[in-house]
Each structure stands twice: as C-alpha cells, then as structure tokens.
VOMI-541570 format. One record per residue (C-alpha): z, y, x; residue in three letters. Coordinates in Angstrom, 2 decimals, decimal comma. Each point is the difference from the previous one (the first is absolute). Example, Ala and Ser with C-alpha at 12.3 -4.5 7.8 and 13.67 -1.06 7.14 Angstrom:
VOMI-541570
atom pz->7,80 | py->-4,50 | px->12,30 | vexnu->ALA
atom pz->-0,66 | py->3,44 | px->1,37 | vexnu->SER
end
This chain:
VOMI-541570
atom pz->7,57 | py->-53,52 | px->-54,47 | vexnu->UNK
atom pz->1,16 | py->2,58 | px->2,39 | vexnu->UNK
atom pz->3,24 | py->0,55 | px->2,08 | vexnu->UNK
atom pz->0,90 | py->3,29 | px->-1,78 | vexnu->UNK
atom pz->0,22 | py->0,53 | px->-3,74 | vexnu->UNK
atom pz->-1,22 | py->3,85 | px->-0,09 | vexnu->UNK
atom pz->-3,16 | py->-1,65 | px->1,32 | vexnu->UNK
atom pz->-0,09 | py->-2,82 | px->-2,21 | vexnu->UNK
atom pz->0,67 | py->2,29 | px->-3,00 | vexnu->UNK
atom pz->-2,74 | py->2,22 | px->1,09 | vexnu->UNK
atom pz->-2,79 | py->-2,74 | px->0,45 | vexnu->UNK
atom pz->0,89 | py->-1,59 | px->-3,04 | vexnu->UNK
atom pz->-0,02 | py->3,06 | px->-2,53 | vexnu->UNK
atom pz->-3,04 | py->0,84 | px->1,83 | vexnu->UNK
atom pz->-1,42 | py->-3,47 | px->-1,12 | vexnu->UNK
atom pz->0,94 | py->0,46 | px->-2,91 | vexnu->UNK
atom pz->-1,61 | py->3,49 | px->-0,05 | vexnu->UNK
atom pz->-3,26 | py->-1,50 | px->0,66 | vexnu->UNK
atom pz->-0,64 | py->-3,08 | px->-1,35 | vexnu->UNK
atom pz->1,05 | py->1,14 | px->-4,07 | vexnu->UNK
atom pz->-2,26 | py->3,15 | px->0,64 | vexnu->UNK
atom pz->-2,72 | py->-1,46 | px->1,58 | vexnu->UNK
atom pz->-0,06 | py->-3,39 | px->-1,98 | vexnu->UNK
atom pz->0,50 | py->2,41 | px->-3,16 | vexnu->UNK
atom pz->-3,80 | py->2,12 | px->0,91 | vexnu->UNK
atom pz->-1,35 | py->-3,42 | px->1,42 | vexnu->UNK
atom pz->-2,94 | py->1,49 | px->-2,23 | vexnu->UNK
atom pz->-0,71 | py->2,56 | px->2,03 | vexnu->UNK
atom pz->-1,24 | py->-2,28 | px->3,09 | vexnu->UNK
atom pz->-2,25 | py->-2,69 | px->-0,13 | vexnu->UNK
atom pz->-0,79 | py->-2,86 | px->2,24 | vexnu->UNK
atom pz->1,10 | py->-0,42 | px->3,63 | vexnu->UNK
atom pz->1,60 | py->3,69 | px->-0,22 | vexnu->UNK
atom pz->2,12 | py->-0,95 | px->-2,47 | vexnu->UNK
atom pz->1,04 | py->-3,06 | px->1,67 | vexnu->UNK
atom pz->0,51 | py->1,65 | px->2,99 | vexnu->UNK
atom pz->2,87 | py->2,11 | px->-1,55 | vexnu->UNK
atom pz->1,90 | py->-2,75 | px->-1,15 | vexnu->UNK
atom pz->0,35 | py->-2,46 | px->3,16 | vexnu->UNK
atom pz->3,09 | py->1,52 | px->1,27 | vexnu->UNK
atom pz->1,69 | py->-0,61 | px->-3,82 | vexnu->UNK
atom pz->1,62 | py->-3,09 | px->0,55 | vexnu->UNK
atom pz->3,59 | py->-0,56 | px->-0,95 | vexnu->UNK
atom pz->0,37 | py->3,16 | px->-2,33 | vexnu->UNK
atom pz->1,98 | py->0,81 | px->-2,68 | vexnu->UNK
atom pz->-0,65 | py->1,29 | px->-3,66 | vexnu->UNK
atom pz->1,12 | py->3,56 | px->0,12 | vexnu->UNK
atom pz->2,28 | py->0,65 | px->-3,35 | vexnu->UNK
atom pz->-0,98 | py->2,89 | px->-1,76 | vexnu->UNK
atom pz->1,96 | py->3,51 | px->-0,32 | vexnu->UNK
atom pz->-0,74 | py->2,55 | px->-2,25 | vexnu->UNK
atom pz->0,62 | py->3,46 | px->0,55 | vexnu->UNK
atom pz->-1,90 | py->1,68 | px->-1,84 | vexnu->UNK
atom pz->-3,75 | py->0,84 | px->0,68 | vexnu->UNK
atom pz->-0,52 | py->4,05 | px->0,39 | vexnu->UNK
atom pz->-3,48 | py->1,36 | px->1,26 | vexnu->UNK
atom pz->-3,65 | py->-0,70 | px->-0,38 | vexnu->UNK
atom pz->0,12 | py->-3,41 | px->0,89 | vexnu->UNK
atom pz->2,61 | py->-1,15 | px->-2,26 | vexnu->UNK
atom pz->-1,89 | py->-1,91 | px->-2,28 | vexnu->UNK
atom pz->-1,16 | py->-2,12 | px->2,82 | vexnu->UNK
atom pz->3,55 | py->-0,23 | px->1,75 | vexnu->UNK
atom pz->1,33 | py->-0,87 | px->-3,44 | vexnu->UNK
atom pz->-2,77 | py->-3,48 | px->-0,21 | vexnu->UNK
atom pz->0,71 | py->-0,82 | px->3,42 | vexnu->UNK
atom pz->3,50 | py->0,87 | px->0,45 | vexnu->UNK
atom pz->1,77 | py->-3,40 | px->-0,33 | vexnu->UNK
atom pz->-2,01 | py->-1,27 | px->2,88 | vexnu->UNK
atom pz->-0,06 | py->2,80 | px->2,42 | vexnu->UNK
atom pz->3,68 | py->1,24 | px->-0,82 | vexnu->UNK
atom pz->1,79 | py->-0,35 | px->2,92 | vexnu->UNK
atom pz->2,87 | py->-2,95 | px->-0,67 | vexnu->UNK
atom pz->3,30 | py->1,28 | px->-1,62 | vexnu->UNK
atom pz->1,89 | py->-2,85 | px->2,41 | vexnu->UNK
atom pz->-1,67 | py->2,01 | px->3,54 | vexnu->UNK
atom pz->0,84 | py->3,26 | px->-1,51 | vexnu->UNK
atom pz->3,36 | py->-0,25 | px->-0,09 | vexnu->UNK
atom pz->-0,29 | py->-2,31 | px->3,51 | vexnu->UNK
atom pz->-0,76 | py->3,04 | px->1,41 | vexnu->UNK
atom pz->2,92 | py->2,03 | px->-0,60 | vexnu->UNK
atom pz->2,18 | py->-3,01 | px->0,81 | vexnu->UNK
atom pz->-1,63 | py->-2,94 | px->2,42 | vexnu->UNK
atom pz->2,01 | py->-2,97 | px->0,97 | vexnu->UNK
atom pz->0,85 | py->-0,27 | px->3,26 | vexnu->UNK
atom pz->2,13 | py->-3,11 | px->1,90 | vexnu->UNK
atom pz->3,66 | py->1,43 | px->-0,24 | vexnu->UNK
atom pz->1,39 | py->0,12 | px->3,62 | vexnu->UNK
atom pz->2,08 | py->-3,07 | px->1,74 | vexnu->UNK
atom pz->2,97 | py->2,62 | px->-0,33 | vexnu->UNK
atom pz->1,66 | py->2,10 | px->-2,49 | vexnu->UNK
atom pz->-1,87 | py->3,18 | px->-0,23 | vexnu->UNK
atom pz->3,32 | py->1,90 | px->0,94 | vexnu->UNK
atom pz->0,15 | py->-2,16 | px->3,54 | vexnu->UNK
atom pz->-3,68 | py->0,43 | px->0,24 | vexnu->UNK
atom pz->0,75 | py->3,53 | px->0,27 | vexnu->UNK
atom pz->2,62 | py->0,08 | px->2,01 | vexnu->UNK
atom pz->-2,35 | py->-1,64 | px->2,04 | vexnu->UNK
atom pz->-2,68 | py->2,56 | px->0,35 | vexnu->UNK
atom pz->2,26 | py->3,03 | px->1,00 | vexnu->UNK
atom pz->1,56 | py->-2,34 | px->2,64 | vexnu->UNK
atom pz->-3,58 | py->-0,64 | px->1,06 | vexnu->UNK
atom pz->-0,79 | py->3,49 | px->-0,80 | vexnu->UNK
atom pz->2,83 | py->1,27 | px->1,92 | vexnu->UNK
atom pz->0,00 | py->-2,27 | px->2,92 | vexnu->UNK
atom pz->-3,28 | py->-0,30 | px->1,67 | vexnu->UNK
atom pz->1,03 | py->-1,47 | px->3,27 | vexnu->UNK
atom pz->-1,12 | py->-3,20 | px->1,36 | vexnu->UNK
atom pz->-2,58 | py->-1,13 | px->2,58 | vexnu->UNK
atom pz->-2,94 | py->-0,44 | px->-2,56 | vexnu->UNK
atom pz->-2,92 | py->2,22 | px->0,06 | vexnu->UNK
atom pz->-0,43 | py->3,13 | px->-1,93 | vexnu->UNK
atom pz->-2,74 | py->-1,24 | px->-2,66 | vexnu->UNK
atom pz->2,34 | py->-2,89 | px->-0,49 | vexnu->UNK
atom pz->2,95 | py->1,81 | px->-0,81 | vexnu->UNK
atom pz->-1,98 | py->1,77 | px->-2,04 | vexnu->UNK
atom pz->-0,92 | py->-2,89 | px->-1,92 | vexnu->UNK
atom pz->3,66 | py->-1,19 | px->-0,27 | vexnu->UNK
atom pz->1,08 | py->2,67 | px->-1,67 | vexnu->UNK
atom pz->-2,79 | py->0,01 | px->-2,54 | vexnu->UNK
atom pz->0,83 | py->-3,31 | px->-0,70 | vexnu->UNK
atom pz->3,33 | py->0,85 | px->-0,61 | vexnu->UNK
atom pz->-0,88 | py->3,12 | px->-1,92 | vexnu->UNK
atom pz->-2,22 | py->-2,43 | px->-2,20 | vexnu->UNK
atom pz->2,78 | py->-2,49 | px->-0,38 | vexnu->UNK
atom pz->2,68 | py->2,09 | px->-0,92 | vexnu->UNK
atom pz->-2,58 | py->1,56 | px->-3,08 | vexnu->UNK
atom pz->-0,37 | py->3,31 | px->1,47 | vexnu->UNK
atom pz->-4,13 | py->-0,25 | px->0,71 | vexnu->UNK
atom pz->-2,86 | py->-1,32 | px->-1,86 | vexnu->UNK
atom pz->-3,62 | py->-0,44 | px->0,42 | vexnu->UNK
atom pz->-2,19 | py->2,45 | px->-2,25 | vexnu->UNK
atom pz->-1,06 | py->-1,54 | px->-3,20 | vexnu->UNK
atom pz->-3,37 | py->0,41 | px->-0,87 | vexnu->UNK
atom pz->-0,14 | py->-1,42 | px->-3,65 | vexnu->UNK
atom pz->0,87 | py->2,82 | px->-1,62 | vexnu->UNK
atom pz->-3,38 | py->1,47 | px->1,40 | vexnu->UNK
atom pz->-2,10 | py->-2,24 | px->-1,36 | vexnu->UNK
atom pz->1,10 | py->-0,17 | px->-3,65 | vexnu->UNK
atom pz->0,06 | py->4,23 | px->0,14 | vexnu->UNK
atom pz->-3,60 | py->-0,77 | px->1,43 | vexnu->UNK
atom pz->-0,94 | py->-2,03 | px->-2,68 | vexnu->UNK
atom pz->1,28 | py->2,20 | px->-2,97 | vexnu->UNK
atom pz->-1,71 | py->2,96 | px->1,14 | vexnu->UNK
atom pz->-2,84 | py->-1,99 | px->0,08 | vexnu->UNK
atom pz->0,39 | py->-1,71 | px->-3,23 | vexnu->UNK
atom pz->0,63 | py->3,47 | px->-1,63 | vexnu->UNK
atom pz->-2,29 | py->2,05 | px->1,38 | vexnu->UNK
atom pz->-2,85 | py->-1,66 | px->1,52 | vexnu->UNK
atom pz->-3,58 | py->-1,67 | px->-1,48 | vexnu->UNK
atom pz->0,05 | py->-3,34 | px->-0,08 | vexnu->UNK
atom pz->-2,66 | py->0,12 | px->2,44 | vexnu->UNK
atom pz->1,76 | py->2,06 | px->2,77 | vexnu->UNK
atom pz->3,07 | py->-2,10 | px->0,00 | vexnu->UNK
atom pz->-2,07 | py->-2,70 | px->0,89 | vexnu->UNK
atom pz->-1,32 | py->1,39 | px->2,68 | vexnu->UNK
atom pz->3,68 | py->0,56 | px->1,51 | vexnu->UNK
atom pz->1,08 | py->-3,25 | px->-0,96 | vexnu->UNK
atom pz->-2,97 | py->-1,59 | px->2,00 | vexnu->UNK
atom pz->1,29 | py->2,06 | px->2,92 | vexnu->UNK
atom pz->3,09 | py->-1,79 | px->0,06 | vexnu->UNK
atom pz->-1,51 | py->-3,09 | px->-0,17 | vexnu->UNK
atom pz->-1,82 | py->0,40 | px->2,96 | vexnu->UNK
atom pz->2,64 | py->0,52 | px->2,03 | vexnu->UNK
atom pz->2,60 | py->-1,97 | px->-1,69 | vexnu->UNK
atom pz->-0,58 | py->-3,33 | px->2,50 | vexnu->UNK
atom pz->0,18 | py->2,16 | px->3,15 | vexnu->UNK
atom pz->3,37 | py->1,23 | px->-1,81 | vexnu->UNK
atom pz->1,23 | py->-3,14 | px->-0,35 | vexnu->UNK
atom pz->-0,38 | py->-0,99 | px->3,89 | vexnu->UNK
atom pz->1,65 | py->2,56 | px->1,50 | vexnu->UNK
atom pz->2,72 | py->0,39 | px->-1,97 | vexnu->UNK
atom pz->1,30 | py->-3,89 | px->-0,51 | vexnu->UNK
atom pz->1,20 | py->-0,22 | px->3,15 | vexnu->UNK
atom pz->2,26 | py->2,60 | px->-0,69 | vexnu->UNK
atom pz->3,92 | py->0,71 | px->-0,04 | vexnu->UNK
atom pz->2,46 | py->2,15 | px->-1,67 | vexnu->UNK
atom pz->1,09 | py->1,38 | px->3,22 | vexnu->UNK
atom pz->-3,74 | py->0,55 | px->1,22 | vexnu->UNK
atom pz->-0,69 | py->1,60 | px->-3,59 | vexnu->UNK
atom pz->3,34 | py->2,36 | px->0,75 | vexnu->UNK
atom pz->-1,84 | py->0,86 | px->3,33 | vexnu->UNK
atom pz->-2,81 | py->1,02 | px->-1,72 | vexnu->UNK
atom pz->1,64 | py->1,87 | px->-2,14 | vexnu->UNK
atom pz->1,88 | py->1,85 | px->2,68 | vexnu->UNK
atom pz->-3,65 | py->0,30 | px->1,84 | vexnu->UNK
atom pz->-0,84 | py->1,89 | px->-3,56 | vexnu->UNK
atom pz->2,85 | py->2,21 | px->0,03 | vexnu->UNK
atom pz->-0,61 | py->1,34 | px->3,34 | vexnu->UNK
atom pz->-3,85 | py->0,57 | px->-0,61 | vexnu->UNK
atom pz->1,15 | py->2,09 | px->-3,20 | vexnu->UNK
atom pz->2,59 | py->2,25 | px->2,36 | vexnu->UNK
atom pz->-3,20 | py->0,20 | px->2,55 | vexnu->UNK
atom pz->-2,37 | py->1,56 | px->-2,70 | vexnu->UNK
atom pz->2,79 | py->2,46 | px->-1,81 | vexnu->UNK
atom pz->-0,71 | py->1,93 | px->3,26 | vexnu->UNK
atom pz->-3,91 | py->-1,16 | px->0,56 | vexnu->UNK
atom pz->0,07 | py->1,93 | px->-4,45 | vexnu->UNK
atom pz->1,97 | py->3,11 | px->1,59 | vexnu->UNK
atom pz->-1,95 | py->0,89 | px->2,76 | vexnu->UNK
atom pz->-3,46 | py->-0,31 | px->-2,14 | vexnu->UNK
atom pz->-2,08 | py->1,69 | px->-2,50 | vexnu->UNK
atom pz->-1,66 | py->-2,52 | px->-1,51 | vexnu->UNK
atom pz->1,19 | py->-1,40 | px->-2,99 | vexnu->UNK
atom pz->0,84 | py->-3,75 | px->0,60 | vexnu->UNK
atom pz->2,44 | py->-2,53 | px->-0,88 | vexnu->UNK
atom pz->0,93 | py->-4,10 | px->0,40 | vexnu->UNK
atom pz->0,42 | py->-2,68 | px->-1,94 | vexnu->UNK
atom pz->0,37 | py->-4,09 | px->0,02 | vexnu->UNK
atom pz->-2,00 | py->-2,37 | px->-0,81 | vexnu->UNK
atom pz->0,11 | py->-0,38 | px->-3,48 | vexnu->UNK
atom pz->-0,01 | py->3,81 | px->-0,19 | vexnu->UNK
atom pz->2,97 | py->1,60 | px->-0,25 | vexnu->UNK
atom pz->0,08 | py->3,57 | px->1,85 | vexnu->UNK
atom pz->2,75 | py->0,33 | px->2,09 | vexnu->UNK
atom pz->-0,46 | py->2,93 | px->1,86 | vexnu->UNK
atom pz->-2,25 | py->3,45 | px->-0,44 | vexnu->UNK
atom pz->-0,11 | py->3,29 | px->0,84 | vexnu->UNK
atom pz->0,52 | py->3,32 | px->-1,66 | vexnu->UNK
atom pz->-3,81 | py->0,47 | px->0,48 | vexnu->UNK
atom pz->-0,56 | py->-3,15 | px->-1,63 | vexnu->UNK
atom pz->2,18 | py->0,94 | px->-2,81 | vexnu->UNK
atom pz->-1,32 | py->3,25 | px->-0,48 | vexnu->UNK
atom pz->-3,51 | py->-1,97 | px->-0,48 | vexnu->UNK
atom pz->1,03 | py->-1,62 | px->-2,74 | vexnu->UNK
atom pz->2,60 | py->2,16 | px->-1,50 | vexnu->UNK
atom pz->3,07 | py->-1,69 | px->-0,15 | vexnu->UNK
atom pz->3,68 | py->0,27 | px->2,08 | vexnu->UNK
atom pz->-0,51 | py->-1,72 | px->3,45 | vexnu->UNK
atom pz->3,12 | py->-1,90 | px->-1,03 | vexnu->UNK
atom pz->-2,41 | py->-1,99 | px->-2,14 | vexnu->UNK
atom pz->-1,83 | py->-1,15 | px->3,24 | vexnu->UNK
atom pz->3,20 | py->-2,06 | px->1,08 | vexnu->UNK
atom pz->1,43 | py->-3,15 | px->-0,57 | vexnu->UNK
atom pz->-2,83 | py->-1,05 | px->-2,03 | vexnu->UNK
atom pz->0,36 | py->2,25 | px->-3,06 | vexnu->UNK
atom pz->-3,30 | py->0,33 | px->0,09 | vexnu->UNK
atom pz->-3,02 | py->-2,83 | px->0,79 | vexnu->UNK
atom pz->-3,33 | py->0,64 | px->1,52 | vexnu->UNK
atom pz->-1,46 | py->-1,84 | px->-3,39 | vexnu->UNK
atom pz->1,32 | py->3,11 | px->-1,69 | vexnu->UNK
atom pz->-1,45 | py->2,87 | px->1,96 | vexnu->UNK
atom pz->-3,82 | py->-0,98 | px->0,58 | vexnu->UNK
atom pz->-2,66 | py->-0,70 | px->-2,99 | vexnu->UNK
atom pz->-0,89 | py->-3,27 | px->-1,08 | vexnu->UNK
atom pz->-3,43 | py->-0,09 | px->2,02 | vexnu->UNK
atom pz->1,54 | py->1,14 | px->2,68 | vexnu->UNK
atom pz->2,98 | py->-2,12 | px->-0,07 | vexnu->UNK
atom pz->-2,28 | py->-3,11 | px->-0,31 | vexnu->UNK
atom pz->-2,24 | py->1,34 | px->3,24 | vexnu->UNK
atom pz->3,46 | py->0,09 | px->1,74 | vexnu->UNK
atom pz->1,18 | py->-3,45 | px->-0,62 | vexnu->UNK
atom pz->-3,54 | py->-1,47 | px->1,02 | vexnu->UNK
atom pz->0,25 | py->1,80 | px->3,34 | vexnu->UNK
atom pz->3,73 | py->-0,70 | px->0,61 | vexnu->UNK
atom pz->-1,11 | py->-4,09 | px->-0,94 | vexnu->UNK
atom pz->-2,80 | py->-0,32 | px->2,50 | vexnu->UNK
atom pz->2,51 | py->1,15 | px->3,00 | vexnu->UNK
atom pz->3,51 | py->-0,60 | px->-1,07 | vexnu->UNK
atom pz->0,06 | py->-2,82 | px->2,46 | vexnu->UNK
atom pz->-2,77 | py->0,46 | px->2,35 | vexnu->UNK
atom pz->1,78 | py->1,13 | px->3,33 | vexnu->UNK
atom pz->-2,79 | py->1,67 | px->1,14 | vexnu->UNK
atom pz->-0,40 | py->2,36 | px->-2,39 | vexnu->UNK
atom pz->3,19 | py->2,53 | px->-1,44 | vexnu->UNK
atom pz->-1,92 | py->3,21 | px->-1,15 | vexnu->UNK
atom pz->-2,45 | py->0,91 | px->-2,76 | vexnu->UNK
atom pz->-1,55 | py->3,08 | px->-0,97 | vexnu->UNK
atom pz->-1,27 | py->0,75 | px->-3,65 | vexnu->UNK
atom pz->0,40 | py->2,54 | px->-2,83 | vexnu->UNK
atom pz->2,16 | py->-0,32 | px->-2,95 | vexnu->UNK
atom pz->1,12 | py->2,53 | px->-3,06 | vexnu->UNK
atom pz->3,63 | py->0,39 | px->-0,09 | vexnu->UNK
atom pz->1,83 | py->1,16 | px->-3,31 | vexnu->UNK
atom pz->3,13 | py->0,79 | px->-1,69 | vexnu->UNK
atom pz->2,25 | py->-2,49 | px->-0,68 | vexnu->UNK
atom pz->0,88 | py->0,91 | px->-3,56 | vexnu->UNK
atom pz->-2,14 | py->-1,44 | px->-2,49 | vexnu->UNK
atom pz->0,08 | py->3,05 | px->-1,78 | vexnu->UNK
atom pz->-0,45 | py->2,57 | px->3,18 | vexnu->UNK
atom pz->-3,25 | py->2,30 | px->-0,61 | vexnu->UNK
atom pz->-0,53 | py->0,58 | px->3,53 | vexnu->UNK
atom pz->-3,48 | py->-0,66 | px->0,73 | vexnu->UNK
atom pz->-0,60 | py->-3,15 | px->2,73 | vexnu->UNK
atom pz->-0,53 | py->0,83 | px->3,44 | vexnu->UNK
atom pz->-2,69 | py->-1,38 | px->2,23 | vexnu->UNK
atom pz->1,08 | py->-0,95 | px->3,67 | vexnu->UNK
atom pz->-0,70 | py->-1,04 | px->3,37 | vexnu->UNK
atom pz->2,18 | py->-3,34 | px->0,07 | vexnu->UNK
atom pz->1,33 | py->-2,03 | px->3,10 | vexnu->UNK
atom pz->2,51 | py->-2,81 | px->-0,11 | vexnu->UNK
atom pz->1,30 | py->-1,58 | px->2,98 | vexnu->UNK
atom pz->1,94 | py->-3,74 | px->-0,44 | vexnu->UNK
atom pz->2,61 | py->-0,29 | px->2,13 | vexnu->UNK
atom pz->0,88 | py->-3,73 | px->0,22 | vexnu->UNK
atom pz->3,37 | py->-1,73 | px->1,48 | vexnu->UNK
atom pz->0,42 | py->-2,51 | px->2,77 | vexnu->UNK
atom pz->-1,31 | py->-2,30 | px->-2,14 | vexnu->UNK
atom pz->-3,15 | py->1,38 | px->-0,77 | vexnu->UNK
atom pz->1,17 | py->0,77 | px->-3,55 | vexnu->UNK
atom pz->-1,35 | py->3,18 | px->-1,43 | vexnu->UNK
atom pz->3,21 | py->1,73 | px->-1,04 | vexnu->UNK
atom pz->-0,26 | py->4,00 | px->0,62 | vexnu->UNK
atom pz->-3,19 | py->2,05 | px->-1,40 | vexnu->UNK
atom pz->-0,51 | py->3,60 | px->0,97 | vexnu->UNK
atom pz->-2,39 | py->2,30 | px->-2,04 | vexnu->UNK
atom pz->-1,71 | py->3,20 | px->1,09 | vexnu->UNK
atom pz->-1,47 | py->1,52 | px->-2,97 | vexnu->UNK
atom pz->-2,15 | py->3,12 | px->1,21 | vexnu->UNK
atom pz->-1,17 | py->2,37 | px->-3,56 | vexnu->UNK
atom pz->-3,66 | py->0,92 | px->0,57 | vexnu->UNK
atom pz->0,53 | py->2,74 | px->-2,18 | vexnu->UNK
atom pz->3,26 | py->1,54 | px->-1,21 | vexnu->UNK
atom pz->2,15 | py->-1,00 | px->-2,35 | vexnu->UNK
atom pz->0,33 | py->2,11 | px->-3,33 | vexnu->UNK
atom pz->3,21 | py->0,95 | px->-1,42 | vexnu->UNK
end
C-alpha cells in the first residue's frame, strides 16, 4: 500500500485499532453515525487477542473485550523488528560505502543533494531508520483498555478515525529516506526545545503523535513529581499524565486540527497527575496549550505542551 513499511505498519495496526474497537461498541451508535465510523474499514484484519492481565477499575470490561481490542501479538513483535528490503550489497560493503561517502564529499552536485546521498547510503548500509510508530499505538491502547470507561475510549478511538483518511494521503506517497528526513527534522526540533525548556519557567514538555513525551523540563517534572529523566525518550506518555476527561477533551481538539494547515495552536484547561497509579498527590488543574508542529509533509509529528498551574501544586 505504501512505499515505506514503518508507514504501512503504522496505518495498518491503526486499522486494526479501529475497526475491532469500534465494530466491538457498534452499540453505542446508531444510524448514519454509526455508519459513518465504519466507511474507512475496508480491507482490515481481525486483531488476535493478548492477554496481559487486566489491573484497574476497568478490568472487568478490558477482560470481555480484550480479544478484540488487544493489539495483535504478530505487530507487537513487528515493532521491535520490521522487515526491511536487505541492500543490493553486503552490509559490510554497504558500509564501507557510507564512510567513503561520509568521508569524501567532493563532487560538483549541490549541497542538499549530497546530503541526500549520504543518507541514502547511511540507510543502505543499516546505520538509520525511520521512527516506528507502532509501538505507540498498542501502549495507547493498553492504557486505554486498562484504565479507561468504555465510554471514554470511544471517544479517543473516534478521534482517530476522523483523521485516519487524511493520514492515509499524506503519508502513502512516502519513502524510507523521506521518513529518515523526518526523523532527522524531529531530532533537531528536540535539540531546539532542550534550550527553548532551559531558558523558561513554565513547566512544559513534547511529545509525538501517538503520545509519547520526549522532552520536558525540570519545571514540568517538578509538576508532576517525578525525575525529568522520565520526560525523555518516551518513558513516559501524555495518556499517562492527564485525567481521563481531560485526556478525551485533548484528543478531540488535537482531531479537529491535526491536519488543517491553518490552524497549529489550541488553548484549553486540563488536570495533570502523577503517573503512578498509586501516587496520592492530589491532581492539578492547569492552563493548557499545545502547539503541533507538522513536517514537510504536513504530517503532525512534534507536540509541545505548556501546562500553566492556576493554583500551586501541593507536596
């Protein structure tokens, strides 16, 4: 379906997502609304069903529903290993390639194609990959399985829905090499807000798409109480730091402009909370902002959250 497996990996799990958990609560929605959410399910998969064990106040219902909305055992383990087409040439040559490349950048093409070049290279010799987002959405989907209502996971899963066609658009076209870009484009945007976090008191942080916080401040972590370590590399996801009405509020705003280029900021409220399920800090009402920061493809790939206490924080 598309040019780059991350991509096609991503879409499908994210069909697979929705379909089994929408088709599951078809209840919920009658008539033309209920139609309406399952137009874009063509061509989907039966998820297989994983059990891990159902732990919170919603694991009756996870435990009736899990076989369907599980994510597949087959994607999980995709996403720590994806298939890829093996280079033309030995990986050792394909190597030995690169740091010639790397090492050699004389010629009389331009600058952004050189560039290119050695990406390609970089790529062929197994040494760069694109980001792979599947791993997001099944961590997505157990937290919401575990501990979410039924009712509120809709909600989120509707969300998606929406802009699942728009999804599919931009990113068939696609390449690994492009998808390496972006990546790179991601990495640099991180570097850009470590010093935007230093140089600013308000507690704020970043995360992906599907949710995953990649970079926050000590302000942030002092917010929430726990090591700003936890705010990198996606430790932590956004799912798992703001309450469930909240949460749901958040998805419905970040649906209605994910792709709508004229639009990148939104201003709300949330609560924020502890992480640990078993934390007694009290929740903490906030002035919220997210800006999406999309790629060159008009993908939304970067999120950055200002979260503003309107009164402090007990310890």
């Amino acid at each position: 379906m598309f040019n780059a497996p991350e991509v096609t990996n991503e879409y499908n799990l994210l069909n697979d997502f929705l379909s089994t958990s929408l088709l599951d609560d078809g209840a919920m929605f009658a008539g033309d609304e209920a139609q309406g959410l399952y137009s874009e399910s063509v061509g989907m998969t039966t998820m297989a069903s994983t059990t891990n064990g159902n732990n919170g106040p919603y694991a009756a219902t996870a435990h009736n529903t899990s076989q369907l909305l599980a994510p597949p055992q087959n994607t999980t383990m995709q996403a720590n290993t994806i298939s890829r087409p093996s280079s033309v040439v030995p990986i050792d040559k394909a190597r030995e390639t690169y740091y010639m490349t790397a090492a050699d950048p004389s010629g009389s093409d331009a600058p952004e194609t050189r560039i290119t070049k050695l990406l390609q290279a970089k790529y062929d010799a197994g040494m760069l990959r694109p980001f792979n987002y599947v791993k997001g959405y099944a961590r997505l989907n157990q937290y919401m399985e575990k501990h979410m209502a039924p009712g509120s996971r809709q909600k989120i899963l509707r969300q998606l829905d929406k802009f699942r066609p728009k999804f599919r658009e931009a990113m068939q076209s696609l390449t690994d090499v492009q998808l390496v870009l972006v990546e790179m484009w991601f990495e640099k945007c991180l570097m850009e807000y470590d010093r935007v976090f230093a140089s600013m008191a308000v507690p704020a942080c970043c995360w992906r798409r599907t949710g995953e916080i990649f970079r926050g401040n000590k302000e942030m972590a002092e917010l929430i109480h726990v090591p700003i370590e936890n705010l990198r590399d996606g430790k932590l996801a956004i799912h798992e730091i703001i309450v469930e009405d909240h949460l749901v509020s958040y998805w419905e705003k970040f649906g209605a402009i994910a792709f709508d280029n004229s639009q990148k900021a939104m201003l709300t409220s949330c609560s924020l909370k502890n992480p640990d399920l078993h934390s007694k800090d009290p929740e903490i009402s906030c002035c919220f902002s997210f800006t999406i920061r999309r790629d060159e493809h008009n993908i939304p790939s970067l999120i950055v959250g200002n979260f503003l206490p309107v009164s402090p924080a007990k310890k």
